[in-house]
C-alpha positions as CSV (number, residue, x, y, z in Angstrom):
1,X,-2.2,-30.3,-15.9
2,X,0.0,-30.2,-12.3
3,X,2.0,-27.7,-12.4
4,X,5.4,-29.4,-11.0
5,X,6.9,-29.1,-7.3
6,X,9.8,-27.2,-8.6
7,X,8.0,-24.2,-10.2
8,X,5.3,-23.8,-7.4
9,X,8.2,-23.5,-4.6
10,X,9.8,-21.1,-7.4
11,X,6.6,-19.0,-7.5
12,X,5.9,-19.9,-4.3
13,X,9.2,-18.0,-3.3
14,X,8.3,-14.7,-6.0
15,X,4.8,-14.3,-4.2
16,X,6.5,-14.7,-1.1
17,X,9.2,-11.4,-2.0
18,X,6.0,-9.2,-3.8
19,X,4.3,-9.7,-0.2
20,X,7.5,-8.8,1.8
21,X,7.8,-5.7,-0.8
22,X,3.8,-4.6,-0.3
23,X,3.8,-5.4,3.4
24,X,7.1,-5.3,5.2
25,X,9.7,-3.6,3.2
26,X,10.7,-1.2,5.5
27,X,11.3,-1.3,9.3
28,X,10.5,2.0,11.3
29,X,13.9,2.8,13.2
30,X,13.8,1.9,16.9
31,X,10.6,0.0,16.6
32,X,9.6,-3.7,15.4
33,X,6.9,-2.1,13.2
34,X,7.7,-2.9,9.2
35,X,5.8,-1.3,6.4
36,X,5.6,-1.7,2.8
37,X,5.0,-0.1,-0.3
38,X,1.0,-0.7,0.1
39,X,1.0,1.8,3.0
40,X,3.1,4.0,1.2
41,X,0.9,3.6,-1.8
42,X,-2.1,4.1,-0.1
43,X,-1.2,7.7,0.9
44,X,-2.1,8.6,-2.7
45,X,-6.0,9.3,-2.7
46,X,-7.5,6.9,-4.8
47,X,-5.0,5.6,-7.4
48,X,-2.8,3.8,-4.4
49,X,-5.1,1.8,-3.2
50,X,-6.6,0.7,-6.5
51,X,-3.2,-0.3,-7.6
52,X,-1.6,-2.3,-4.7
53,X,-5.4,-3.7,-4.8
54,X,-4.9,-5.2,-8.0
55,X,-1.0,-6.4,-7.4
56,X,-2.5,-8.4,-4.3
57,X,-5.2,-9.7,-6.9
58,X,-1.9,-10.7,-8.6
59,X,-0.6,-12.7,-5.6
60,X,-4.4,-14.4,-5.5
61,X,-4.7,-15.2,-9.0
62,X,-1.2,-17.2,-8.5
63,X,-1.9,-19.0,-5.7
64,X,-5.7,-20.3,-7.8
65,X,-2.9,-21.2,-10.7
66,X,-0.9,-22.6,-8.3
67,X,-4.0,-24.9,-7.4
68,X,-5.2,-23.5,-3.8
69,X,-8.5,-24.9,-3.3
70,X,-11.7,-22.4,-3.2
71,X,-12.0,-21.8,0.3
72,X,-8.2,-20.5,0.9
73,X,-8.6,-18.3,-2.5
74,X,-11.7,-17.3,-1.2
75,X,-10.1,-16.3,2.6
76,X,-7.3,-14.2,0.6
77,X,-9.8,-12.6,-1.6
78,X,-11.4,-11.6,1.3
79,X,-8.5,-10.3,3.0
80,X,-7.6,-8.4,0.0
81,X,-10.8,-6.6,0.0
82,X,-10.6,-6.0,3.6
83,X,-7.2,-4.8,2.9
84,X,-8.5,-2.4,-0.4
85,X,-11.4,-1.1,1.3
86,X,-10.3,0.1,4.8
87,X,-7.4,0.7,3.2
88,X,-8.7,3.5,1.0
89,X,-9.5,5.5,4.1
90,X,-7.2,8.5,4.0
91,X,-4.3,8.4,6.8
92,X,-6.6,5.9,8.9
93,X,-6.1,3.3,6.0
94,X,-2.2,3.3,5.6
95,X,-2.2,2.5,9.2
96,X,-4.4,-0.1,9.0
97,X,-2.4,-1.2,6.1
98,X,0.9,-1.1,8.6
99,X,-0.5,-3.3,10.6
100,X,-3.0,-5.9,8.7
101,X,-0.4,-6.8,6.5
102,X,-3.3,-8.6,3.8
103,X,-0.3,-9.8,1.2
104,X,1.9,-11.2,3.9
105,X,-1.4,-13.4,5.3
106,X,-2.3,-14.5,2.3
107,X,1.4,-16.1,1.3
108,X,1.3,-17.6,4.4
109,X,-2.0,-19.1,4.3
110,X,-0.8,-20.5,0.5
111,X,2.4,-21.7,2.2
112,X,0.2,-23.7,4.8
113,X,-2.0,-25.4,2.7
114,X,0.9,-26.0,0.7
115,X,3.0,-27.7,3.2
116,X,-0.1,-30.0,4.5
117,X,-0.8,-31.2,0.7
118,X,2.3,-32.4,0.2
119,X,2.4,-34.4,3.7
């Protein structure tokens, strides 16, 4: 069943916000650089990683129920893994993480395929 227009530009607009928070919450004073809470995350060994891992999972598994076809869910499951595994290096990772911005890709690349599907 399609889900209707209306409630994939309404989760389309939620993934959009989780990414922003993940990604590019924060902007460092005097600078154009923006961080989020995955970098901030990501400066706790382990655990952070692992768990702004699975919240990007989140923002892939939406845009699958959303009905992205295989090969953009495949680029974003890709970039999250990217994302989870360089991330997970200590101090080297969370600037990677600054600067990759995986989550903030990924909405984008829904929002694309998006926008050409409905032209």
């Amino acid at each position: 069943m399609a889900i209707p227009a209306s409630e994939v530009d309404r989760r389309l607009v939620e993934l959009d916000e989780l990414a922003r928070n993940l990604d590019s919450r924060w902007r460092i004073p005097g600078t154009g650089i923006r961080f989020g809470l995955d970098a901030v995350a990501g400066l706790i060994p382990g655990v952070g990683d692992v768990a702004s891992g699975l919240v990007s999972a989140h923002i892939v598994y939406h845009a699958f129920r959303i009905g992205a076809p295989s090969h953009v869910v495949g680029r974003m499951i890709a970039n999250v893994a990217l994302d989870t595994v360089v991330g997970s290096v200590p101090v080297l990772g969370s600037v990677f993480d600054v600067f990759y911005k995986a989550n903030n890709r990924n909405v984008r690349m829904l929002q694309r395929h998006l926008e050409r599907s409905r032209a």
